[in-house]
C-alpha positions as CSV (number, residue, x, y, z in Angstrom):
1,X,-7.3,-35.9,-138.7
2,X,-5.5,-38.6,-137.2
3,X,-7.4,-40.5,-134.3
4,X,-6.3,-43.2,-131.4
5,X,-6.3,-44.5,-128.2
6,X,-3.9,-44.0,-125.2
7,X,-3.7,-46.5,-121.9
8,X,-0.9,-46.4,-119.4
9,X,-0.5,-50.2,-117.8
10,X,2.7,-52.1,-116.1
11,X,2.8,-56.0,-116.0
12,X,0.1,-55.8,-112.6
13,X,-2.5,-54.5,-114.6
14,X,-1.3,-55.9,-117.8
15,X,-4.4,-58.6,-118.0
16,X,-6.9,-55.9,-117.6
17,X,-5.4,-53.9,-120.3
18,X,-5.2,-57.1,-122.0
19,X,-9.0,-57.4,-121.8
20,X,-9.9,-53.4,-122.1
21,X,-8.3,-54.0,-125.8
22,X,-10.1,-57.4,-126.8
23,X,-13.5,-55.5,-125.8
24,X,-12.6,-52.1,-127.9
25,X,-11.7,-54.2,-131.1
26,X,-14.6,-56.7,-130.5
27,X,-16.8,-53.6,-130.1
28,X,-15.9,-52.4,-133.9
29,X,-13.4,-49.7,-132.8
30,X,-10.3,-49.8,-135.2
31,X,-8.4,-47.0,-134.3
32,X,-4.8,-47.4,-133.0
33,X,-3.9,-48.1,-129.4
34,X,-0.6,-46.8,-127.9
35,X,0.5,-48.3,-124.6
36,X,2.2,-46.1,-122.4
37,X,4.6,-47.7,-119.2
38,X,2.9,-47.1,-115.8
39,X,6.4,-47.5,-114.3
40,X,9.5,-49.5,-115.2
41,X,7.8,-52.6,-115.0
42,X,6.1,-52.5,-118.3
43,X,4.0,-54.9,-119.5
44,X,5.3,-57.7,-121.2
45,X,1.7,-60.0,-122.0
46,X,2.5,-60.9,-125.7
47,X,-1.5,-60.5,-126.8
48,X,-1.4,-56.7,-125.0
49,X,1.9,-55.9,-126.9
50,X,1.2,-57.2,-130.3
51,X,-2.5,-55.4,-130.3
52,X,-0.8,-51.6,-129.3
53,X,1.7,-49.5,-130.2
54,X,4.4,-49.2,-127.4
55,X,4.9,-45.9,-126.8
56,X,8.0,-45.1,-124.1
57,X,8.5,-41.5,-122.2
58,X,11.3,-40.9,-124.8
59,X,8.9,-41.0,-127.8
60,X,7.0,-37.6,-126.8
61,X,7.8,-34.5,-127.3
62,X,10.3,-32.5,-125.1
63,X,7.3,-30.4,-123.9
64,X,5.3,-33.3,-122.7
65,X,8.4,-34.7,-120.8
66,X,8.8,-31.2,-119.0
67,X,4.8,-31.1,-118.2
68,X,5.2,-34.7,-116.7
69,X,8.2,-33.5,-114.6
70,X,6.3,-30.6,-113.3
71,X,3.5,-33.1,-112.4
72,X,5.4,-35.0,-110.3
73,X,7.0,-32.2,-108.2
74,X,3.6,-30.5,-107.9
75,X,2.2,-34.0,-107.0
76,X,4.9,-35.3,-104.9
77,X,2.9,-37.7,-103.3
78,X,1.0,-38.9,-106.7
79,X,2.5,-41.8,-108.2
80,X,4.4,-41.0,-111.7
81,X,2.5,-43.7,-113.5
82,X,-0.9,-41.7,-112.4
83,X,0.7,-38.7,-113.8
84,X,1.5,-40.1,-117.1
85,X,-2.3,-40.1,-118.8
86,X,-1.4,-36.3,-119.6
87,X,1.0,-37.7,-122.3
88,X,-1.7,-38.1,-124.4
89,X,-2.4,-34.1,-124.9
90,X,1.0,-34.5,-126.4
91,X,1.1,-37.8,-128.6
92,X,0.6,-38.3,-132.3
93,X,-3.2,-38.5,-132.0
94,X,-5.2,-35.4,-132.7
95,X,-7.9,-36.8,-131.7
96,X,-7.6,-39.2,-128.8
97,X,-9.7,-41.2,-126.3
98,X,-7.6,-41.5,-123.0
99,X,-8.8,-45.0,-120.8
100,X,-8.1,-46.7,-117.6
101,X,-7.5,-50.3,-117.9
102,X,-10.1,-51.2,-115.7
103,X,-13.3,-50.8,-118.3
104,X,-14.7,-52.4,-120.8
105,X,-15.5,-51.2,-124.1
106,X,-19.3,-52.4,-124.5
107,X,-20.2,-50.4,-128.2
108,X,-18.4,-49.0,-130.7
109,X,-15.9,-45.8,-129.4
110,X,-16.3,-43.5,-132.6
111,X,-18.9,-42.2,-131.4
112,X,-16.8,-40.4,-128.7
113,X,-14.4,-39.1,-131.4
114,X,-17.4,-37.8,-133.8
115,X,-18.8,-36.0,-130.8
116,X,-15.5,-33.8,-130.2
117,X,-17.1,-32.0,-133.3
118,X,-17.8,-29.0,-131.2
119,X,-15.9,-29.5,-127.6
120,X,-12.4,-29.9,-126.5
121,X,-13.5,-32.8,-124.4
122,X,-15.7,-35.2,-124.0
123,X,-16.8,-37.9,-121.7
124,X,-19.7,-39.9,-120.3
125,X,-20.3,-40.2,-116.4
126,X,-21.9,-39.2,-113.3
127,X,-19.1,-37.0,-111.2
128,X,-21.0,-34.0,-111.7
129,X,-23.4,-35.9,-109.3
130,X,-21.7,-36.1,-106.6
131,X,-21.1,-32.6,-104.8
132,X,-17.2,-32.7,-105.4
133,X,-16.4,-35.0,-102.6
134,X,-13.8,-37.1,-104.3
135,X,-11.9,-34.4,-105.9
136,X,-12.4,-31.4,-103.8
137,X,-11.6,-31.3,-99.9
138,X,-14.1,-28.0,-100.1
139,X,-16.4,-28.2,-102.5
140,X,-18.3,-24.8,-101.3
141,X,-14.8,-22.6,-101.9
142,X,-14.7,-23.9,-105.5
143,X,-18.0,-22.9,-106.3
144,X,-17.2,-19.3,-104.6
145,X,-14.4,-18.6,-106.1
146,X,-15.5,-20.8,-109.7
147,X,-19.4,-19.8,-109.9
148,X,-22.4,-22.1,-108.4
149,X,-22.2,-24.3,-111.3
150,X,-18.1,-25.3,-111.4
151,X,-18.8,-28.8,-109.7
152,X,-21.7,-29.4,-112.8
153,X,-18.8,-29.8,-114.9
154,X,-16.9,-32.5,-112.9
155,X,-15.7,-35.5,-114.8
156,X,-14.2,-39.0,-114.5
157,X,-10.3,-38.8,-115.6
158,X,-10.3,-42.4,-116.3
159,X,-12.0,-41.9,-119.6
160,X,-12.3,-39.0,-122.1
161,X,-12.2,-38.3,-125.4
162,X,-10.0,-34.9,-126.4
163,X,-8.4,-32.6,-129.3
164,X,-5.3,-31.4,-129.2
165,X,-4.4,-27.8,-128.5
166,X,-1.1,-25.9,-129.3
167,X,-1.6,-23.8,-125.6
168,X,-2.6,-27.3,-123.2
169,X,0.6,-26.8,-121.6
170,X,-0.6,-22.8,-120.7
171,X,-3.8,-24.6,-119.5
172,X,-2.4,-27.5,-117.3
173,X,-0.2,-24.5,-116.1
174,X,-3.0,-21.8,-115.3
175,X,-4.7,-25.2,-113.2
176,X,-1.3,-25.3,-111.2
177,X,-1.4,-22.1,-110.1
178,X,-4.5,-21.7,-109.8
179,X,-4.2,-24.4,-106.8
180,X,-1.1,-23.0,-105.5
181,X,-3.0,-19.7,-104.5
182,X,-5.9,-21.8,-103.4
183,X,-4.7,-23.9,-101.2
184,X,-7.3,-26.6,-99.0
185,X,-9.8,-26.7,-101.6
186,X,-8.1,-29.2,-104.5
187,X,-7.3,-33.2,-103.6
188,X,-4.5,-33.9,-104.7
189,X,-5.5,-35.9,-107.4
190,X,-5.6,-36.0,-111.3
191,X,-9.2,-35.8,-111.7
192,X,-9.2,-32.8,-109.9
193,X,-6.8,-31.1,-111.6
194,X,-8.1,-32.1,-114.9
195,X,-11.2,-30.5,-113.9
196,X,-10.0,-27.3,-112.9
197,X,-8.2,-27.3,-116.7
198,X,-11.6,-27.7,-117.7
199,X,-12.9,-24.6,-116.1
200,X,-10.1,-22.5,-116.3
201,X,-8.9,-23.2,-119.7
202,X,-11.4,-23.1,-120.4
203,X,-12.2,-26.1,-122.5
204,X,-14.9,-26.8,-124.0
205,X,-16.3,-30.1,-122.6
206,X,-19.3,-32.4,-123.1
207,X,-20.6,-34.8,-120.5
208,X,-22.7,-37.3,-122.4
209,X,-24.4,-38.5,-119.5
210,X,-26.1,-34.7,-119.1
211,X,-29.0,-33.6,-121.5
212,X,-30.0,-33.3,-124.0
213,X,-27.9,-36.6,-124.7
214,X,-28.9,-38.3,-121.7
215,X,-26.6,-41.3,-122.2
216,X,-26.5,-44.3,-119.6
217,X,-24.4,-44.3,-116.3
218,X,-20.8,-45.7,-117.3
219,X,-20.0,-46.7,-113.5
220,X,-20.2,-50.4,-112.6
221,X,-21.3,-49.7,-109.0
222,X,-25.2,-48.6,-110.6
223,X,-25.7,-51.9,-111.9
224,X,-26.9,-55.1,-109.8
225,X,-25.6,-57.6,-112.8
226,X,-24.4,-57.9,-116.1
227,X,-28.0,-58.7,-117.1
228,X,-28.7,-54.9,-115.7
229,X,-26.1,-54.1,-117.9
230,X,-27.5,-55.4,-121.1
231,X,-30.5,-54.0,-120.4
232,X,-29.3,-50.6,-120.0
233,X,-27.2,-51.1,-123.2
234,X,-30.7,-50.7,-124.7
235,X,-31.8,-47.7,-124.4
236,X,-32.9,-44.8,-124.1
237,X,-29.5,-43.6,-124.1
238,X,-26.3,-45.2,-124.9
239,X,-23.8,-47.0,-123.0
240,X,-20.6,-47.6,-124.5
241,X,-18.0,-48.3,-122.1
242,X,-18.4,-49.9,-118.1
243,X,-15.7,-48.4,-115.3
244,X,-14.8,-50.0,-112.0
245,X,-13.8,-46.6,-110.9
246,X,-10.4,-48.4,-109.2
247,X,-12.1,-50.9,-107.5
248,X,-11.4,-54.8,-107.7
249,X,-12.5,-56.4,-111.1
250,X,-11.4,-59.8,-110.3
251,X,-14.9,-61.3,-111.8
252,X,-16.1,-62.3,-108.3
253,X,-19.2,-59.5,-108.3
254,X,-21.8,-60.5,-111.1
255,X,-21.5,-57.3,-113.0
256,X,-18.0,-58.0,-113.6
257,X,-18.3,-61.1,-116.0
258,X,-17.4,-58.5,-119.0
259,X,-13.9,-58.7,-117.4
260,X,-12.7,-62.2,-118.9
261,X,-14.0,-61.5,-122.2
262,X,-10.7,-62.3,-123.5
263,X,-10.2,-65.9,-121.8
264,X,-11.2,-69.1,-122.8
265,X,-13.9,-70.8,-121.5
266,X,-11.5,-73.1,-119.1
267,X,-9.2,-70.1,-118.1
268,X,-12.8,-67.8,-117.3
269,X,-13.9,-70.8,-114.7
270,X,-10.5,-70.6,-113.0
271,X,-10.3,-67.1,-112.5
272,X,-13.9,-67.0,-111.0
273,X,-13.3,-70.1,-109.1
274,X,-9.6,-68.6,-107.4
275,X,-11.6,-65.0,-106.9
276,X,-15.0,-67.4,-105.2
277,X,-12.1,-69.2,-103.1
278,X,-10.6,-65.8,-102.2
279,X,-14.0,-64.3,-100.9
280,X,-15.4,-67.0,-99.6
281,X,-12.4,-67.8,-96.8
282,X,-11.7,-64.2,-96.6
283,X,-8.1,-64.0,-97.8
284,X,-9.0,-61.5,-100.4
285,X,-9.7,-59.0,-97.9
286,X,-6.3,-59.9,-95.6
287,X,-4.6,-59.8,-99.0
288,X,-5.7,-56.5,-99.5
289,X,-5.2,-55.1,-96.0
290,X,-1.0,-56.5,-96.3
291,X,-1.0,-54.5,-99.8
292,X,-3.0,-51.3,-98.0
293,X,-0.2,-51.7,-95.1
294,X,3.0,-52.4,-97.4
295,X,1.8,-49.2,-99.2
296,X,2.0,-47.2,-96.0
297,X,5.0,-48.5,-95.2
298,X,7.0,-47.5,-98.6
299,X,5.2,-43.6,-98.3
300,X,7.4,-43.5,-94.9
């Protein structure tokens, strides 16, 4: 049974990928990583690229390439590079652990691979806790037409562990329509659509988080500091991996120190001193309103 490790980055998240891969090794992982390219702008940090295996579009299988296609004209608006995580249902791993770039590995990932034992997927977060807002724009039509428990089974698509199957593509398909002749209810989003895979696969998936496992909550935002962090590490539960859920991981919010794991001492004191600067006179947040605005400017 082979086993690895899929992130998609370009060269703007290149330095988180760079430290998402320091953590998993340093964490005792030793299974193979293969970068996939966001976009055309693929990474190009020489510690990211000599720790995975590059994988480009043209190194999976015709079927995969035709999914990815049908992505991106069902999710028009979506960018590609967002699109690209379902790859992995089609790569050379069997077994596979699909992450976003920005977590950090904080324990050994096996454990996510040994637990596929009995379930299709499996992950480890709190999604299921709140109500569908983020993926569904009616949460109450899902659960009419799903059953009162379909939002229990939400998860986070920026980190799961999952076997292959020889029929994913009827599943990813079955999700698409399903949508099509439901339409209001779905974001347009990946989460969501994985999630409706999930129930109308069906697949079989584990949420780590949920009893009787009861592991710790993987989302940065629940913890006040990294010393919160440490603590939960301890039990009862386990927590082996932090997410940012897409926000900033710059290192200026305590929590975040995990993020520059990978620096040297010197390098670590001038990243947190540029993101202290950038907070402190405010330029962070104009930075991020030009990039918000540019955004809406290229979607014209």
């Amino acid at each position: 049974m082979s086993r690895g490790i899929y992130l998609v980055a370009n060269r703007r998240s290149e330095r988180s990928a760079a430290n998402l891969v320091y953590s998993i090794r340093a964490s005792g992982c030793t299974a193979p990583i293969g970068l996939i390219p966001y976009d055309d702008d693929g990474p190009t940090l020489p510690a990211l690229r000599a720790a995975t295996t590059f994988m480009p579009l043209d190194s999976f299988p015709a079927a995969a390439l035709a999914l990815l296609d049908e992505l991106r004209a069902f999710y028009p608006r979506t960018s590609a590079g967002l699109l690209r995580r379902f790859l992995a249902f089609y790569g050379p791993y069997e077994e596979f652990i699909y992450t976003d770039n920005d977590i950090v590995a904080l324990g050994n990932w096996d454990a996510y691979f040994e637990s596929l034992t009995d379930a299709d997927l499996v992950h480890a977060d709190e999604e299921y806790r709140t109500g569908g807002k983020y993926n569904y724009l009616d949460p109450a039509a899902l659960e009419r037409e799903l059953g009162a428990d379909a939002l229990d089974s939400q998860l986070t698509a920026g980190h799961f562990a999952a076997r292959q199957r020889g029929d994913i593509t009827s599943v990813f398909q079955s999700a698409m329509s399903w949508i099509r002749a439901h339409p209001g209810i779905a974001r347009e989003h990946d989460q969501a659509f994985l999630h409706l895979a999930v129930l109308l696969g069906p697949l079989r998936a584990i949420n780590l988080c949920r009893p009787p496992h009861n592991w710790r909550s993987t989302w940065a935002g629940d913890y006040r500091n990294s010393l919160a962090v440490v603590q939960a590490a301890q039990g009862p539960g386990r927590l082996l991996h932090l997410h940012y859920s897409g926000g900033t991981t710059e290192g200026y919010a305590a929590r975040e120190d995990f993020n520059y794991a990978d620096c040297t001492d010197a390098e670590r004191m001038r990243r947190l001193t540029r993101a202290a600067l950038l907070h402190r006179t405010g330029l962070f947040y104009l930075q991020g309103q030009f990039l918000r605005g540019l955004k809406r400017r290229l979607r014209r």
